[in-house]
PyMOL CGO cylinders between C-alpha atoms (Angstrom):
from pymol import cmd
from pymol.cgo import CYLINDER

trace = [
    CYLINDER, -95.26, -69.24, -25.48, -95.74, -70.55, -29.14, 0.3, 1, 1, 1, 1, 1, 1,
    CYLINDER, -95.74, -70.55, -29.14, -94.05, -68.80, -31.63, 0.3, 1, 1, 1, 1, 1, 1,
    CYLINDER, -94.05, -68.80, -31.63, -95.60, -68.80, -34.82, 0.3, 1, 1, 1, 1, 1, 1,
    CYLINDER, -95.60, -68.80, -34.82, -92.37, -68.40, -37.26, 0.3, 1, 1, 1, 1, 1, 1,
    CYLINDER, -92.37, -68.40, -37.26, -92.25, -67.57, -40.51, 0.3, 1, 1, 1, 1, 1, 1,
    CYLINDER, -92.25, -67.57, -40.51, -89.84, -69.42, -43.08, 0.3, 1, 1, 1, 1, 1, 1,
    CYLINDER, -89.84, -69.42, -43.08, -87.63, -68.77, -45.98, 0.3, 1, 1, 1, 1, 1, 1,
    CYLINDER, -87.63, -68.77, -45.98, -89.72, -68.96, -49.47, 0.3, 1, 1, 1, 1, 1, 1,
    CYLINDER, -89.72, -68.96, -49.47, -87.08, -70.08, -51.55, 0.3, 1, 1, 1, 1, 1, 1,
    CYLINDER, -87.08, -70.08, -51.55, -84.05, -68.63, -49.97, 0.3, 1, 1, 1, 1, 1, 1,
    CYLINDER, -84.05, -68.63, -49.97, -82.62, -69.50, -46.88, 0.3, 1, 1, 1, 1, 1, 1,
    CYLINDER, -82.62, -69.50, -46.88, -81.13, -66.14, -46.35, 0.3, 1, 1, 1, 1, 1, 1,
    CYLINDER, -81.13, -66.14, -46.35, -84.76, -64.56, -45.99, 0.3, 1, 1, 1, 1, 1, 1,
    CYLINDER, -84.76, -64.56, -45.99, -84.45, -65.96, -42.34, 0.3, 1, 1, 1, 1, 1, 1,
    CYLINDER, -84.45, -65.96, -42.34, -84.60, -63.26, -39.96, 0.3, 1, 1, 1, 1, 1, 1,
    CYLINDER, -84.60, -63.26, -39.96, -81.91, -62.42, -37.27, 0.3, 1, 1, 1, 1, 1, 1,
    CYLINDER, -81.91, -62.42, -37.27, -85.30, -63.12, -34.52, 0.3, 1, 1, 1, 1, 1, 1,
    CYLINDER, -85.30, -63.12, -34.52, -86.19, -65.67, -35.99, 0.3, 1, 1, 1, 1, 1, 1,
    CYLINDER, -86.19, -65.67, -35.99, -82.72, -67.34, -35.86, 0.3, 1, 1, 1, 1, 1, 1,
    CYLINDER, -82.72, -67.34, -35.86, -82.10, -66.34, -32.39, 0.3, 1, 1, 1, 1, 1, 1,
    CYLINDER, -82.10, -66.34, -32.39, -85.48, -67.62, -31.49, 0.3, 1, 1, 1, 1, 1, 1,
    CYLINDER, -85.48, -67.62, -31.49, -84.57, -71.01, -33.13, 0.3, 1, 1, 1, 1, 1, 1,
    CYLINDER, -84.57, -71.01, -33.13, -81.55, -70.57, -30.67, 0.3, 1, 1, 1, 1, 1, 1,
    CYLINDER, -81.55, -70.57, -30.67, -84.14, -70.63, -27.49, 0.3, 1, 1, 1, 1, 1, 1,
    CYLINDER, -84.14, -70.63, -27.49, -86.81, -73.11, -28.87, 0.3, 1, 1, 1, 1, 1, 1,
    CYLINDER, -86.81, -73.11, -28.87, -86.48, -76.27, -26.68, 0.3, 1, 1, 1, 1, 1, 1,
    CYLINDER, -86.48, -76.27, -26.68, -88.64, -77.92, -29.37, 0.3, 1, 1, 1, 1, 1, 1,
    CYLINDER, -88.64, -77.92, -29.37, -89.61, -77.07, -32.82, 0.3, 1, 1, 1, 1, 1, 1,
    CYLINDER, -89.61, -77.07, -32.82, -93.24, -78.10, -34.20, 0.3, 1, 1, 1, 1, 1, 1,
    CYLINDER, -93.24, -78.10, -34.20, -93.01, -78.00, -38.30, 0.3, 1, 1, 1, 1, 1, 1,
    CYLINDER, -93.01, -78.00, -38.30, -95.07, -79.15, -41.22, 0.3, 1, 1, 1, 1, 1, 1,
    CYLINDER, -95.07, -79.15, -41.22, -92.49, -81.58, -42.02, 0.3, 1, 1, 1, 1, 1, 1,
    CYLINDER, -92.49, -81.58, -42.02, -89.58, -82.79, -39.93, 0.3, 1, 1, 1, 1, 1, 1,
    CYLINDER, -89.58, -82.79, -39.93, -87.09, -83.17, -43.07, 0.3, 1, 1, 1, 1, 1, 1,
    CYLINDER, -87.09, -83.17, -43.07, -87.59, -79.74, -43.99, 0.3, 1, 1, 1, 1, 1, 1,
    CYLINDER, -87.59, -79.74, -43.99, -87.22, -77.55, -40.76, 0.3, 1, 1, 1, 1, 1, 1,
    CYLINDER, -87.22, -77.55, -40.76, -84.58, -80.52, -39.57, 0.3, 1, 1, 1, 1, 1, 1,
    CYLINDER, -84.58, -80.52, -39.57, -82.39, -79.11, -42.27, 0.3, 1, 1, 1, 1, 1, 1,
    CYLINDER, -82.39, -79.11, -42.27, -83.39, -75.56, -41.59, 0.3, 1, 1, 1, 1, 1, 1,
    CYLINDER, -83.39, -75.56, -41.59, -81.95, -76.31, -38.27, 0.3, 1, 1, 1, 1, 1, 1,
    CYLINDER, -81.95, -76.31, -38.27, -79.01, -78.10, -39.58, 0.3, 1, 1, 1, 1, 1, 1,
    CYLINDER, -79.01, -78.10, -39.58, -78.03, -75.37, -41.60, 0.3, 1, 1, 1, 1, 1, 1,
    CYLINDER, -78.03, -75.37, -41.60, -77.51, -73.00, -38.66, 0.3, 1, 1, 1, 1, 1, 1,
    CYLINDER, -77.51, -73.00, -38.66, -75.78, -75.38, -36.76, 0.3, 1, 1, 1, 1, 1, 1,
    CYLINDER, -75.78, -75.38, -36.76, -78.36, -76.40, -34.38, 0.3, 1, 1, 1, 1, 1, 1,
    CYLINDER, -78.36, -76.40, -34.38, -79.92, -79.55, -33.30, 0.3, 1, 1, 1, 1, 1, 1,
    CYLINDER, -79.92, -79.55, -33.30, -83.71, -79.47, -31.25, 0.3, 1, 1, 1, 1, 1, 1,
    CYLINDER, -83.71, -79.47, -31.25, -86.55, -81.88, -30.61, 0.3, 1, 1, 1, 1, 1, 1,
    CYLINDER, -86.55, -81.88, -30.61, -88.80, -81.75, -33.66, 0.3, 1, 1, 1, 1, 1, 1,
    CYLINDER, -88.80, -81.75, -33.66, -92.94, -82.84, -33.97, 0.3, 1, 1, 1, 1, 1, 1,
    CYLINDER, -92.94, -82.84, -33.97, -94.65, -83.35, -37.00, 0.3, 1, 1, 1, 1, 1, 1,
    CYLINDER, -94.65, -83.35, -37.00, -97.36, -80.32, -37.38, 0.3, 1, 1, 1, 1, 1, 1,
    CYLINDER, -97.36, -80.32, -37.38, -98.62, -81.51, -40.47, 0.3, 1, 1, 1, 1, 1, 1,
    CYLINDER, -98.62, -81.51, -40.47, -102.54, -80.97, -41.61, 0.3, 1, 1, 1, 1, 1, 1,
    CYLINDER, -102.54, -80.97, -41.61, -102.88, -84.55, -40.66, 0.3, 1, 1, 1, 1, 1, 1,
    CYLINDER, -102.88, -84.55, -40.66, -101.35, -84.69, -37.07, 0.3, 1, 1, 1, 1, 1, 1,
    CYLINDER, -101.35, -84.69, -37.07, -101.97, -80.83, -36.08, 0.3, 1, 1, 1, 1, 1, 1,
    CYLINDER, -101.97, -80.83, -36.08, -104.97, -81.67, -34.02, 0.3, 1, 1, 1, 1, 1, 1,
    CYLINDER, -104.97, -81.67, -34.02, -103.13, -84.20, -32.34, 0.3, 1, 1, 1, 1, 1, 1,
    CYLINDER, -103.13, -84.20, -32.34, -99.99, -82.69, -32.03, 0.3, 1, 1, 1, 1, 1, 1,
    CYLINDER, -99.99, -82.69, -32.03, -101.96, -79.85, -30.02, 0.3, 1, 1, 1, 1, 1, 1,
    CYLINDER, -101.96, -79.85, -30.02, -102.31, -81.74, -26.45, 0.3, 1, 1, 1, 1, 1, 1,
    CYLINDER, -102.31, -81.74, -26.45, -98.17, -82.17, -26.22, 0.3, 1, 1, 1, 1, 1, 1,
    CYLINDER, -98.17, -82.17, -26.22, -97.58, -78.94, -27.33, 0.3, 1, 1, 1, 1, 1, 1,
    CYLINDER, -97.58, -78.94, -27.33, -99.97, -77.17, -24.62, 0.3, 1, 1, 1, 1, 1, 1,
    CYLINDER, -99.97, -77.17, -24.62, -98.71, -79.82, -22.22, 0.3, 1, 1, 1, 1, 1, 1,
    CYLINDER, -98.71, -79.82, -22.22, -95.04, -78.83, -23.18, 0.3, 1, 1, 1, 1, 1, 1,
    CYLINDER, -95.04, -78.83, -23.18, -96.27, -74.85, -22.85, 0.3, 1, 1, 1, 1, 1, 1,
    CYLINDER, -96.27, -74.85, -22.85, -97.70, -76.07, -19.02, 0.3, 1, 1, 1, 1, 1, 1,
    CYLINDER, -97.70, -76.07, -19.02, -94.25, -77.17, -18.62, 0.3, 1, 1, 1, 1, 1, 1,
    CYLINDER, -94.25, -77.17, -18.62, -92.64, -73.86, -19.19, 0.3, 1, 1, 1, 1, 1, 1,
    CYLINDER, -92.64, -73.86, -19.19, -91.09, -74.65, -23.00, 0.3, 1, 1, 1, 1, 1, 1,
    CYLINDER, -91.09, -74.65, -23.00, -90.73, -72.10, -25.80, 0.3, 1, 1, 1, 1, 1, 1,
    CYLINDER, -90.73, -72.10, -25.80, -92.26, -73.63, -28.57, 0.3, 1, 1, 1, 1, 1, 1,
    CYLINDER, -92.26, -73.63, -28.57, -91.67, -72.53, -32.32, 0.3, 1, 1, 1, 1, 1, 1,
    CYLINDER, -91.67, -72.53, -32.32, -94.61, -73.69, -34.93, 0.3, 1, 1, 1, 1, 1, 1,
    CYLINDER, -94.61, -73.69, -34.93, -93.06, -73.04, -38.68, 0.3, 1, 1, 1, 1, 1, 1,
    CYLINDER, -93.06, -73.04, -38.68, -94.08, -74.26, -41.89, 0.3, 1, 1, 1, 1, 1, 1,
    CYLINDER, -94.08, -74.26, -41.89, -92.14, -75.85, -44.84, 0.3, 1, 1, 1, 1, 1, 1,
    CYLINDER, -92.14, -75.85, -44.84, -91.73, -72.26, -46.49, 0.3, 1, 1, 1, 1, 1, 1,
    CYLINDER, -91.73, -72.26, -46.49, -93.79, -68.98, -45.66, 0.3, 1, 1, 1, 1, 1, 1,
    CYLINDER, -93.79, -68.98, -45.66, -95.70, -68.58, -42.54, 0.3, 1, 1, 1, 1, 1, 1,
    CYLINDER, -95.70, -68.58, -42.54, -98.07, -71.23, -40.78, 0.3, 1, 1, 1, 1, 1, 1,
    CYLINDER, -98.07, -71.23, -40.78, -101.99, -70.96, -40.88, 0.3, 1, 1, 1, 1, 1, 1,
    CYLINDER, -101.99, -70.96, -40.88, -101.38, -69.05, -44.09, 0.3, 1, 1, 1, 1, 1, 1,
    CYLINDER, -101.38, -69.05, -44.09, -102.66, -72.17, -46.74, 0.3, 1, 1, 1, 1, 1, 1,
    CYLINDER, -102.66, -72.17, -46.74, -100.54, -73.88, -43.92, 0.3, 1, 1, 1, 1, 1, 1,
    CYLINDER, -100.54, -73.88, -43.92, -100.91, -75.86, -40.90, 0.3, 1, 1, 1, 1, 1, 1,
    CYLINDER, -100.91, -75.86, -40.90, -101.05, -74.23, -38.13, 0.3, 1, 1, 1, 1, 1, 1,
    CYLINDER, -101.05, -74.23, -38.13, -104.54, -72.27, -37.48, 0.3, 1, 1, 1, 1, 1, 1,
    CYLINDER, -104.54, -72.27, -37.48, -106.32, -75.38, -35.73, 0.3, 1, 1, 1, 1, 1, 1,
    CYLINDER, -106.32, -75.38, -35.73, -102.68, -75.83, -32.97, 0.3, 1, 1, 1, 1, 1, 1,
    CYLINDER, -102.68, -75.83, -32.97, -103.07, -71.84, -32.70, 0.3, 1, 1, 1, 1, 1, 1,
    CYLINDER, -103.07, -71.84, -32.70, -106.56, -71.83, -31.69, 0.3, 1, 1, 1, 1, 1, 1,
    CYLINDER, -106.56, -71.83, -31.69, -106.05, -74.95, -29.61, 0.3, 1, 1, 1, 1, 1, 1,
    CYLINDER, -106.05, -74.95, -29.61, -102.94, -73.23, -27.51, 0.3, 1, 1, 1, 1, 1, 1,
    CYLINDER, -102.94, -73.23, -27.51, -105.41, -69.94, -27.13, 0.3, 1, 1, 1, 1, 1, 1,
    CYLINDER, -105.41, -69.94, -27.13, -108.21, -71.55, -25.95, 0.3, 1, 1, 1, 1, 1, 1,
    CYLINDER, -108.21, -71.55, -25.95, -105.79, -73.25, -23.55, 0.3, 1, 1, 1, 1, 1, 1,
    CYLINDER, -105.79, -73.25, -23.55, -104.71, -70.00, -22.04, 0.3, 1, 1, 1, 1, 1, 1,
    CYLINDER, -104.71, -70.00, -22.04, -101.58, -69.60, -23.67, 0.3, 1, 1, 1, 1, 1, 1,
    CYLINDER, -101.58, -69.60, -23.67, -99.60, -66.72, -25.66, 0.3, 1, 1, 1, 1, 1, 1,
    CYLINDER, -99.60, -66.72, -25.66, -99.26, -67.04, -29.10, 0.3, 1, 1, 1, 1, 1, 1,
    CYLINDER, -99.26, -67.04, -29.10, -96.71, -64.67, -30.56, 0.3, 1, 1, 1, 1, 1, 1,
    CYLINDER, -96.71, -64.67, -30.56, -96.00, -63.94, -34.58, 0.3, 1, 1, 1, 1, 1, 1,
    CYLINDER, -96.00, -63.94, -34.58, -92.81, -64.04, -35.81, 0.3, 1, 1, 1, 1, 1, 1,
    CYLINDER, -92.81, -64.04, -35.81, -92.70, -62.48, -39.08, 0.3, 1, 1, 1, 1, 1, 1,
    CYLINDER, -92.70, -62.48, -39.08, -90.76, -63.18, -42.00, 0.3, 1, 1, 1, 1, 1, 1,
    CYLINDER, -90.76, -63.18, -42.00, -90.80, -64.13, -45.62, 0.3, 1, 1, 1, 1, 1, 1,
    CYLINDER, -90.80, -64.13, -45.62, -94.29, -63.83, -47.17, 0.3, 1, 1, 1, 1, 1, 1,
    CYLINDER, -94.29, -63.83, -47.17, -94.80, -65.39, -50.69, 0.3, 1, 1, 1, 1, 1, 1,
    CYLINDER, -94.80, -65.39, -50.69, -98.23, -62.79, -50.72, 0.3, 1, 1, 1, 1, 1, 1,
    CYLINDER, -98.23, -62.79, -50.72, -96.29, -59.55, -49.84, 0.3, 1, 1, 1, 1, 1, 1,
    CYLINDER, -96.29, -59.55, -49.84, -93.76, -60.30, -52.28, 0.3, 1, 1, 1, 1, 1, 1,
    CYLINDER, -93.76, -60.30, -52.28, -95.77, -60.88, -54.79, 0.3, 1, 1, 1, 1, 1, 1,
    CYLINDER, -95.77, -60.88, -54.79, -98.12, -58.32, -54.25, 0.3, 1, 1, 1, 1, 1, 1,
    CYLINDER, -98.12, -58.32, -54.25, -95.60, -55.71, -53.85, 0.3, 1, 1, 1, 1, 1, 1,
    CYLINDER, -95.60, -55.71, -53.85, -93.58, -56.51, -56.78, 0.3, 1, 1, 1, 1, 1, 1,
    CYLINDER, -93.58, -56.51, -56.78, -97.13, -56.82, -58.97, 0.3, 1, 1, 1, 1, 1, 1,
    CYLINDER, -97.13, -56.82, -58.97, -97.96, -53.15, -59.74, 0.3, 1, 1, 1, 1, 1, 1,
    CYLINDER, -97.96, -53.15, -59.74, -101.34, -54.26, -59.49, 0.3, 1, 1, 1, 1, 1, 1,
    CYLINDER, -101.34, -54.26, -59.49, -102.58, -53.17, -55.91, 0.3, 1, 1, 1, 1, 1, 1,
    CYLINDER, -102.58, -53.17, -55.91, -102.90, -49.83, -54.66, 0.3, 1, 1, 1, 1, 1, 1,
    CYLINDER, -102.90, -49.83, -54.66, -105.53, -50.43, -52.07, 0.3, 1, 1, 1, 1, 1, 1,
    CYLINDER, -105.53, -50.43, -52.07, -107.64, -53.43, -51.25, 0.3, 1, 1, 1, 1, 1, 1,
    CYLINDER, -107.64, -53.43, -51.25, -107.15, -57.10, -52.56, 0.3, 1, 1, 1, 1, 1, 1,
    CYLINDER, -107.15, -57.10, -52.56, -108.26, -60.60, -52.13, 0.3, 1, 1, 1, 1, 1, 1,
    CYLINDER, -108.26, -60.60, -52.13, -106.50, -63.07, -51.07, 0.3, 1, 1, 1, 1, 1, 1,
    CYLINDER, -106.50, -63.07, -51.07, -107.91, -67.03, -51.64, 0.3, 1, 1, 1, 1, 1, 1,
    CYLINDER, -107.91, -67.03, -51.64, -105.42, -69.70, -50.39, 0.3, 1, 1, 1, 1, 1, 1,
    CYLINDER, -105.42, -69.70, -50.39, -105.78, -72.08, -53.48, 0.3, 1, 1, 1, 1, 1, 1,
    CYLINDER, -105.78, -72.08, -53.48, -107.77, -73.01, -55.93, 0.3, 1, 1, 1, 1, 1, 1,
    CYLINDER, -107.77, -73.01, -55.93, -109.98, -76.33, -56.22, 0.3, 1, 1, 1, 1, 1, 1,
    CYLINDER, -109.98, -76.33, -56.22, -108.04, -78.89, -58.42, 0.3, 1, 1, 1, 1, 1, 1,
    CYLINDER, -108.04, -78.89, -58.42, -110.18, -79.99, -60.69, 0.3, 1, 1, 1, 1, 1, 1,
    CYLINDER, -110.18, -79.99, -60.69, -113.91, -79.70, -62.26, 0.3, 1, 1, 1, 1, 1, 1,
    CYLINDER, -113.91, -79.70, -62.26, -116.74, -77.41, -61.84, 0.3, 1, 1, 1, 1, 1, 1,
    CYLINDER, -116.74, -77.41, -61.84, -115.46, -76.38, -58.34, 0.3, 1, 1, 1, 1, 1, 1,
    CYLINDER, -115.46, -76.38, -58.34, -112.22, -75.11, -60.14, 0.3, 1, 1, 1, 1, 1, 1,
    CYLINDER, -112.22, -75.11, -60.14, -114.13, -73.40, -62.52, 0.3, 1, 1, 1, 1, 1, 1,
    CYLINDER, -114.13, -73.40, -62.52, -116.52, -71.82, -60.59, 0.3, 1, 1, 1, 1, 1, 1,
    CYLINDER, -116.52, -71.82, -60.59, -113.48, -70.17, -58.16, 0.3, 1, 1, 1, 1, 1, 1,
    CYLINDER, -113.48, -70.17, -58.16, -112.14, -68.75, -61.34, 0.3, 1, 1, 1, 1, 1, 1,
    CYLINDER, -112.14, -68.75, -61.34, -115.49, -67.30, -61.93, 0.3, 1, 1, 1, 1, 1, 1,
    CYLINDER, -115.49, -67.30, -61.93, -115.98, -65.56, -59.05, 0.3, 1, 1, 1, 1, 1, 1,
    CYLINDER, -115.98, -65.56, -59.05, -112.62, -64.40, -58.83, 0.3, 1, 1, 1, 1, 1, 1,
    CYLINDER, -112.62, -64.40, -58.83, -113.17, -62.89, -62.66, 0.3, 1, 1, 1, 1, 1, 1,
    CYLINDER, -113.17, -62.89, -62.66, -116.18, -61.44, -61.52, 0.3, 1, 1, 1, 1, 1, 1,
    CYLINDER, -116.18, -61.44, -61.52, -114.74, -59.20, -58.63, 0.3, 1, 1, 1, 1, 1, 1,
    CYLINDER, -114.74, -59.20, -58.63, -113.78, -55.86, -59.03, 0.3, 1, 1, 1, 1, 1, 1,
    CYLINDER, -113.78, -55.86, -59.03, -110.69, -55.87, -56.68, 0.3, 1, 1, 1, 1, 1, 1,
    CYLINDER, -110.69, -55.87, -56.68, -107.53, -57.77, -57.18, 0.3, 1, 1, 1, 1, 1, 1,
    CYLINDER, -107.53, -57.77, -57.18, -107.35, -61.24, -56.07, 0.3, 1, 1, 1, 1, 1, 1,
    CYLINDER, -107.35, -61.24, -56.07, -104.68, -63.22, -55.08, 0.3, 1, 1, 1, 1, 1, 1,
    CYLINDER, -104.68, -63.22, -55.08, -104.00, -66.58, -54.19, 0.3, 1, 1, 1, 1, 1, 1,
    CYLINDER, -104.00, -66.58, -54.19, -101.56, -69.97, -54.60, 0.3, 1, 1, 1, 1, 1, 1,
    CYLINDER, -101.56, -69.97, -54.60, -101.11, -72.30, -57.51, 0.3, 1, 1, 1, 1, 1, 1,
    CYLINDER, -101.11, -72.30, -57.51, -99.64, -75.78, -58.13, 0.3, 1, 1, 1, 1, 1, 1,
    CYLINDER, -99.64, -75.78, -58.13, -97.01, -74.97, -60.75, 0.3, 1, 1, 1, 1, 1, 1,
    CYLINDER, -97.01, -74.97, -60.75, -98.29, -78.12, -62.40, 0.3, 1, 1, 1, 1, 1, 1,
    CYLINDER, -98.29, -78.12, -62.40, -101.82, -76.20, -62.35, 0.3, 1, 1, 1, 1, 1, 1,
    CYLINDER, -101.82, -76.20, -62.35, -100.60, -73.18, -64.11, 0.3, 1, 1, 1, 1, 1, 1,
    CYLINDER, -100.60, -73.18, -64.11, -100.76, -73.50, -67.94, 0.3, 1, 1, 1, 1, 1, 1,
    CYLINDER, -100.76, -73.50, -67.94, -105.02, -74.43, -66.90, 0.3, 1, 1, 1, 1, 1, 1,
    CYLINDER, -105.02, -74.43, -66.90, -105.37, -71.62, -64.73, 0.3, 1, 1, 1, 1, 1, 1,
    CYLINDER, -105.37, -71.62, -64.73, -103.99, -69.16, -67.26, 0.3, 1, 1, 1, 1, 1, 1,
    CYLINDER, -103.99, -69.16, -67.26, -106.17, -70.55, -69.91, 0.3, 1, 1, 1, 1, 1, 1,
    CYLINDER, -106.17, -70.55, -69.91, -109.38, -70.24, -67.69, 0.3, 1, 1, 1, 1, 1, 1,
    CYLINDER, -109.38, -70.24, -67.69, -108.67, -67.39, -66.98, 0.3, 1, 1, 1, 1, 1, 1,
    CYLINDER, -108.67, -67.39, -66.98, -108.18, -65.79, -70.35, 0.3, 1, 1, 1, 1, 1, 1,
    CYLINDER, -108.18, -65.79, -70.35, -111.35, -67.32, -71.10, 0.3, 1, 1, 1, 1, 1, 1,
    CYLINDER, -111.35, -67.32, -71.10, -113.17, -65.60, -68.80, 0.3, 1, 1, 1, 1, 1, 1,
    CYLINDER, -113.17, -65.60, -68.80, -111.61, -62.20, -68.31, 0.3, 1, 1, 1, 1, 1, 1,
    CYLINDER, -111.61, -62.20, -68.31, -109.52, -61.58, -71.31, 0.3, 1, 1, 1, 1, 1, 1,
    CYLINDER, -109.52, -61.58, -71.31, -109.22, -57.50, -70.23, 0.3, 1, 1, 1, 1, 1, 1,
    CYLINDER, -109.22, -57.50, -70.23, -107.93, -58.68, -66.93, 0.3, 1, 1, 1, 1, 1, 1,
    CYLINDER, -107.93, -58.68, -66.93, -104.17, -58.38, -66.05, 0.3, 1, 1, 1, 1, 1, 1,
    CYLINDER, -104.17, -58.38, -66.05, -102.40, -60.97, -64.40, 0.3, 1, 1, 1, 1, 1, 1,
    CYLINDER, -102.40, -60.97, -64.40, -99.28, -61.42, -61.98, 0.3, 1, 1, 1, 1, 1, 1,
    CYLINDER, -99.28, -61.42, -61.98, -97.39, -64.66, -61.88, 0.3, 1, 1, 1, 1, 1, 1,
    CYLINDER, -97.39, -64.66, -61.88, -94.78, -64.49, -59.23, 0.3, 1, 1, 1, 1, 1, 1,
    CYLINDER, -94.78, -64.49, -59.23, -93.02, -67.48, -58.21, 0.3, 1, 1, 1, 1, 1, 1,
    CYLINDER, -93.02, -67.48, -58.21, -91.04, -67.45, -54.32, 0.3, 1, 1, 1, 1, 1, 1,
]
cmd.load_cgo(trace, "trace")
């Protein structure tokens, strides 16, 4: 089985009791980056096999992870913080281990989008959610755009560095709007 485990957004203690006994089982860990989940693992006393599972290697990475799931492992596919395939790696190895027959199984956890959402006061029913937003030019732009042009509430990730534009642009073009800025 893969597990597909969600991570602490900013504090470690978000870690769930399953997801630290899984972490207990996991004969090999598959993580965004090595460094981080290496001192995930460190943390709770535990040493396993890592593989880089970053955007770059995921594809890759997917033939020794199926050929480690043919070989009876538990596997355990986390990101750096938050949960994989959500703006992420992680979608491309998931669809790669289904299509190879094997189970996939969420375990859930911290989720930057939940938190935020919940603590907002902004959602009642539906909402959008975007991943993030173009960096620069008329692609930026035109995201905001659309996003300012939609009647539900949208959501989505920004570079903090990104922040004091994306405020501006959107003042600019939905002044009456309100806006959440949540941070982990």
């Amino acid at each position: 089985t893969l597990y597909v485990m969600a991570t602490p957004i900013g504090n470690r203690a978000d870690l769930t009791v399953r997801a630290v006994y899984l972490l207990h089982l996991a004969d090999v860990v598959a993580a965004e980056d090595t460094r981080v989940a290496g001192h995930l693992l460190h943390g709770l006393g535990l040493h396993k096999p890592l593989l880089a599972c970053d955007s770059y290697r995921e594809a890759g990475a997917a033939a020794g992870i199926i050929e480690r799931l043919a070989a009876g492992q538990r596997v355990v596919l986390c990101s750096d913080a938050g949960t994989p395939a959500i703006s992420d790696p992680g979608a491309r190895l998931v669809a790669a281990v289904r299509a190879a027959g094997y189970r996939v199984l969420p375990i859930p956890g911290a989720s930057s989008l939940t938190a935020a959402v919940s603590a907002s006061g902004l959602v009642d029913e539906a909402l959008h959610f975007h991943a993030f937003a173009p960096s620069k030019g008329a692609p930026r732009k035109d995201f905001y755009t659309a996003l300012c042009a939609a009647r539900a509430p949208q959501v989505w990730f920004e570079a903090p560095h990104r922040m004091d534009d994306a405020c501006a642009q959107l003042a600019a073009l939905a002044p009456q709007r309100s806006v959440c800025i949540a941070r982990e």
